[in-house]
N, C-alpha and C positions, 0 to 999 in steps of 0.2 A: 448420539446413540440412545434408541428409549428401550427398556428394559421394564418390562412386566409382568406381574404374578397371576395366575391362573386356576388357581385351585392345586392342591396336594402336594404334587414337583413338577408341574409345569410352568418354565419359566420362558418368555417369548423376547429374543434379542432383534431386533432392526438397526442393521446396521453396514454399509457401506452395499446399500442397495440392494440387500437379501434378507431376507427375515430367516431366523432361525428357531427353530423350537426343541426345546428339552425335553424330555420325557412325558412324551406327547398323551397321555392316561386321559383320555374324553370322555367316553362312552363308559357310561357306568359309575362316573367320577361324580360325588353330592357336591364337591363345592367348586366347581368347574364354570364358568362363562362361555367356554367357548364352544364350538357346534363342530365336528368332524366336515359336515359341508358347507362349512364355510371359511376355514383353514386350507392355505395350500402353501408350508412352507419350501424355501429353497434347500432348507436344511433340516435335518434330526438328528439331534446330540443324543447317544443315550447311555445312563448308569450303568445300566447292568441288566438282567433278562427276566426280573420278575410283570408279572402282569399289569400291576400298578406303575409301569415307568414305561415298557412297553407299546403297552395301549394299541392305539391304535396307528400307529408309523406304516404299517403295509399300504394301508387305505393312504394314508395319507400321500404318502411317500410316492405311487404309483400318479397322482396327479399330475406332478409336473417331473417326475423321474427326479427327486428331491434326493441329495445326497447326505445318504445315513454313514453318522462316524460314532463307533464304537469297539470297544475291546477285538480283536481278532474271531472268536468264536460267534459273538453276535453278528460283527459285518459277514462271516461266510453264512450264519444261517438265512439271513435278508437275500444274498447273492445268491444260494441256492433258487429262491422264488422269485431271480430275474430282475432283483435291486440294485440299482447303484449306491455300494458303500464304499466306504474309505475304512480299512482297519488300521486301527493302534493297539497300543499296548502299555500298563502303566510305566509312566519315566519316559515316555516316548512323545514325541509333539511332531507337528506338522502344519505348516507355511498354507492355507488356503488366501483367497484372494479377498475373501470378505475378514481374513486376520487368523491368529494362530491360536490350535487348539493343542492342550497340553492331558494326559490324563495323570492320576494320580491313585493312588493306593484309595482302597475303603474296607471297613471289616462289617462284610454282610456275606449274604448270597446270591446267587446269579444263577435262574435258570425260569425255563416253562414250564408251568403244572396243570398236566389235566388230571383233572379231577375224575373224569366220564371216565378214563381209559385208566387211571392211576399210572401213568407215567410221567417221570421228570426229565428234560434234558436241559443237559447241564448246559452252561452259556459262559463257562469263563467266572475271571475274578471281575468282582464289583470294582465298579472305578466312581471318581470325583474327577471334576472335571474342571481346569482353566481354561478361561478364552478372554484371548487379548487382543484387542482390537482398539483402532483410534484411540490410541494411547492411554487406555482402559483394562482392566483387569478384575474378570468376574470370575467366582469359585462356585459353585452349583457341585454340596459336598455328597451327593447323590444318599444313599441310605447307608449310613455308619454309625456303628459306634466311636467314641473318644481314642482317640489313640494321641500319642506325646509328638510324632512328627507334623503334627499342623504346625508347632510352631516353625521349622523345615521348610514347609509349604510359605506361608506366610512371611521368612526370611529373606525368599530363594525371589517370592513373588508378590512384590508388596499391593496387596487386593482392595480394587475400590467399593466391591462390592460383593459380601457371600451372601449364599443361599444355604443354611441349615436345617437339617430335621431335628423336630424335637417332642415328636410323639411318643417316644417310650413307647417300651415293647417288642418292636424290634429294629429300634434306632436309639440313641441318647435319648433322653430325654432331656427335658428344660434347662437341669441343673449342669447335667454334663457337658449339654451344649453349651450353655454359657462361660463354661472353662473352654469349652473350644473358640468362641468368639476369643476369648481373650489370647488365645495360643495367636490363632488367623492375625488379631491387631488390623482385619480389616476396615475401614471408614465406615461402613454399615452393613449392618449383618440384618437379616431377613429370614423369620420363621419359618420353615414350610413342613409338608408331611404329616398334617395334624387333623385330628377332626372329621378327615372325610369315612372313617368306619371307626363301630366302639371302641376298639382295644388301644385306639393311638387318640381318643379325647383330652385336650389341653386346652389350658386355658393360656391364648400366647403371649399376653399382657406378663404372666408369670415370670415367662422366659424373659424380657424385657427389663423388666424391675430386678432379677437376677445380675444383669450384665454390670461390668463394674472399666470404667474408662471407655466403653466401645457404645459405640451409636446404634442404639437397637431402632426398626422399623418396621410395624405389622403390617403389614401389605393383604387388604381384600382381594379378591379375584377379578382381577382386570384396571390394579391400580399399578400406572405407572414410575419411575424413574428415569430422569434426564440427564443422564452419565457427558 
């Protein structure tokens, strides 16, 4: 299985013959590698329904009718515009053929903002997200703050690999998150969420030197792992 980082919370799995992508945020993304056309996953994992995780899954999604899995409210809003999704819900998992996707609790928010109109629709609770495949176990904790049930998480599901925000502001930051790595107890924990607009600037070497027992690893955009 190779697993790699993309800029902000895009995280890209290949694995049992399908490529998958997390919160597909391209277009418009500063520290992004990858190009909208030249992406065409089989799949889209996504958080929750802010713009920044969003992105661009329609465009993408419509290439090869790519099946989006997400919270209830986000898969009917994709299905309204003639998507194939898969909904869940957090606590709730399901059996795909490329391996099993699990969601999880996250404390943020979930919805679309236009700005031009000032309207918001709501999209559901924020989720984190497990996926276990080829005897593997990746956590992509989507945009939260610290809560005590990671260590729950990390019990139930022992993780070979998380994906953390640690931009502060409107996720943990460094400090917090490094209490969360330590909750997780996963094999290696991985920065993301940082740097790509001012208000979430870190330095993730920070987060890193923070961590205490757990294998920190900062991942540039488009640098791999061999799960």
């Amino acid at each position: 299985m190779k697993v790699s980082f993309h800029g902000h919370s895009i995280v890209k799995v290949e694995t049992e013959g399908k490529t998958i992508l997390f919160d597909p945020f391209i277009t418009g993304n500063s520290q992004t590698d990858l190009k909208v056309e030249e992406e065409s996953p089989d799949v889209i994992i996504l958080t929750h329904g802010h713009g920044d995780h969003i992105g661009d899954t329609e465009a993408l999604a419509r290439k090869k009718n790519a099946l989006i899995i997400a919270n209830n409210e986000i898969a009917n809003y994709f299905a309204w515009k003639g998507l194939n999704t898969h909904p869940l819900h957090i606590g709730g998992s399901y059996q795909f053929d490329f391996g099993k996707v699990k969601l999880t609790q996250a404390f943020h928010g979930s919805a679309v903002v236009d700005d031009e109109k000032k309207e918001i629709v709501y999209l559901g609770m924020p989720t984190g997200v497990l996926l276990m495949a080829e005897g593997k176990t990746i956590y992509h904790a989507g945009d939260t703050g610290l809560f005590s049930d990671m260590k729950l998480i990390g019990e139930r599901h022992p993780i070979d690999l998380a994906f953390l925000p640690i931009g502060d502001n409107f996720t943990m930051g460094p400090e917090d998150a490094a209490v969360a790595a330590t909750f997780l107890q996963a094999k290696t924990v991985v920065p993301i969420h940082y740097n790509t607009f001012p208000l979430i600037q870190q330095d993730p070497q920070k987060f890193i030197d923070l961590l205490d027992g757990v294998n920190g690893k900062v991942m540039k955009a488009g640098d791999a792992i061999e799960l």
